[in-house]
N, C-alpha and C positions, 0 to 999 in steps of 0.2 A: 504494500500500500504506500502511496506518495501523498502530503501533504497537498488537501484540496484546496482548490481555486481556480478562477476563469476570469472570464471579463470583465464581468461584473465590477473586481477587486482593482483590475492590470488598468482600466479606464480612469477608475476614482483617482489613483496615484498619480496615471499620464495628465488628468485636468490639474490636480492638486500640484505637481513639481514637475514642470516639461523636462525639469535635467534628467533626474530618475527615469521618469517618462522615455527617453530617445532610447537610455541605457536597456528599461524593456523591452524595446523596439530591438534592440542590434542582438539582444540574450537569448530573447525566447521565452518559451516554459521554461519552469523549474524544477528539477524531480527530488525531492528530498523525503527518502522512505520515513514512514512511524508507524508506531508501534501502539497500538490501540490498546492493549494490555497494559494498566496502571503500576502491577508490581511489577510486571519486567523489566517495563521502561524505568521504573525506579531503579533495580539493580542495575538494568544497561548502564545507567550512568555515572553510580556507583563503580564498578567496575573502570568508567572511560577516564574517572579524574585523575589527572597530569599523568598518565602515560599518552603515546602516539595513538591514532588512529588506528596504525596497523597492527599496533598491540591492544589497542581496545578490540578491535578486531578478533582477534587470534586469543586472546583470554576467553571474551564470549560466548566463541564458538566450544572451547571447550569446554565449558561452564553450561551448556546447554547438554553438550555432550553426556557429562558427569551426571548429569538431575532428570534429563528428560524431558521432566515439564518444570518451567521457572515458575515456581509458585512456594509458598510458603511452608506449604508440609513437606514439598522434595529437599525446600531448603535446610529443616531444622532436621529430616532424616539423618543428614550428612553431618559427619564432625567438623569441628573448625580445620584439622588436619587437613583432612580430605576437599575441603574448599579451597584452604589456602593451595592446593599441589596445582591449579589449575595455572598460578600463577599470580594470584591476586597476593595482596601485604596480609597480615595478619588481622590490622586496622581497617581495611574494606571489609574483611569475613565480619568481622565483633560488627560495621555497620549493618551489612545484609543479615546476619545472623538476629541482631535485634531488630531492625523492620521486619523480619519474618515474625519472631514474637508479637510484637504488636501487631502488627496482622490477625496473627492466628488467637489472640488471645482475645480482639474487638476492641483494643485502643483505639486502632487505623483503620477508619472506615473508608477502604478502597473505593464502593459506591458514592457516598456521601463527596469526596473531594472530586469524582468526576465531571457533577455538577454544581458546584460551588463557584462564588463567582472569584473573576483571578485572583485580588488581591487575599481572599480568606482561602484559596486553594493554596497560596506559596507561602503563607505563614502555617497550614496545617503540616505540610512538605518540610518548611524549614525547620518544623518541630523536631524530624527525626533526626537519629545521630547521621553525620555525614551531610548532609544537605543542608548547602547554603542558597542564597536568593536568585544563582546565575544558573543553579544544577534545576532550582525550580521550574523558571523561568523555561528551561529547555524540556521538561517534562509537561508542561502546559502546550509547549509548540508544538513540540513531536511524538507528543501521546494524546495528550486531549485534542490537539488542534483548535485552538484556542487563536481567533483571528487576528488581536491587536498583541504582541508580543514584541516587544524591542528593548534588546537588554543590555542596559549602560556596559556591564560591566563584562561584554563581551570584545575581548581585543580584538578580532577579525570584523565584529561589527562597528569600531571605530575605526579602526584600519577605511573599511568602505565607506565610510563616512567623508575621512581624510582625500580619498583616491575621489571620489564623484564630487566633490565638492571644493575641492582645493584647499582644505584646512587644515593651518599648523598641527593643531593638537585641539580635542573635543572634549570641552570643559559641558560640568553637568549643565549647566545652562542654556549653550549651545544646542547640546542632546536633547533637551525637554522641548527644543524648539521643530527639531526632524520631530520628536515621538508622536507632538501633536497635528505635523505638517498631515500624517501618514494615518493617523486614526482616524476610522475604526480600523484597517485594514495593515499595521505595523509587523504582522506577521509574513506578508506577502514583501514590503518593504526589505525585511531582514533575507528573505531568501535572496534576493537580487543584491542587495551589501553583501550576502556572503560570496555568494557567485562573484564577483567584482575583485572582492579583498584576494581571493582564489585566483585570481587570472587570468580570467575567462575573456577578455579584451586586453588583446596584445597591447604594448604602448604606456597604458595606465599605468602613473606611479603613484605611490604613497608622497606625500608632502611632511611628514613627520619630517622634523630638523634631524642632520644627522649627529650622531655623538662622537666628538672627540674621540678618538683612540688615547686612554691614560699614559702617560711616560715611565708612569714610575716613582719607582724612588732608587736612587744611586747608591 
């Protein structure tokens, strides 16, 4: 499944910012899989925090491997051992291991936060261990699909910011200024900054000042 949208969405933004606007024009669609499953998408992202891609990858897959089904009872079946061997830290298992708890005990009402509205769905989220407001933030995207999503404290989403817009650097101020250019529709926004930030139009550069290379000390 890919994160839906159509005209409807790609019109609003091209009337609302012609710049973004052209950059749809030259992009396309955008295909970015989710995960319609609330605890999965939880542990996917657990699992994704500060390693690569292709090691969030490559963990996941064996972690589905090991369980079967990602859900709560296949989780707490397993020892912390046997989770950690997949490749995760000891510190992600204790996180999934206790979202699995709360789960399975009715702390975490997987139903209840699927329809919750965003801001009381990333404070029920940032409740648990492990999750902060940017891991929220992306479980909203790419599990609930949640349409207006745009998360400051995404570097590739300021990065695309920088690149489409010619800006030094994007102070919250600035940001609150896209968030509101692009609502309701900040989710579709974000896929096309990330597409951007990504490479996706040869030429584009980032405007972030560069850093001195440090000398030292003698």
């Amino acid at each position: 499944m890919y994160f839906r949208y159509g005209q409807e969405e790609t019109d609003y933004l091209k009337a609302r910012d012609p710049v973004l606007g052209e950059l749809i024009e030259k992009i396309g669609p955008v295909r970015r899989e989710v995960d319609p499953d609330v605890f999965s998408s939880v542990v996917h992202h657990i699992v994704g925090q500060q390693v690569s891609t292709k090691a969030q990858a490559t963990i996941w897959a064996r972690l589905q491997e090991l369980l079967g089904t990602v859900d709560a009872a296949h989780v707490l079946a397993r020892t912390p051992a046997e989770l950690q061997s997949v490749g995760m830290t000891f510190r992600k298992v204790d996180y999934i291991r206790e979202f699995a708890r709360c789960v399975s005990d009715g702390e975490f009402d997987l139903a209840a936060v699927a329809v919750m509205p965003d801001e009381e769905a990333i404070a029920a989220l940032c409740a648990l261990p492990g999750i902060g407001r940017w891991t929220a933030e992306m479980i909203l995207l790419f599990c609930l699909e949640r349409p207006d999503v745009l998360a400051f404290d995404d570097l590739a989403i300021q990065r695309g910011l920088r690149m489409v817009y010619h800006h030094r650097k994007i102070t919250r101020k600035l940001f609150e200024k896209y968030r509101r250019r692009y609502s309701p529709y900040g989710s579709v926004a974000s896929l096309y900054l990330w597409a951007v930030a990504g490479g996706v139009i040869p030429g584009m550069r980032d405007y972030a000042p560069k850093t001195k290379p440090s000398l030292g000390k003698v």
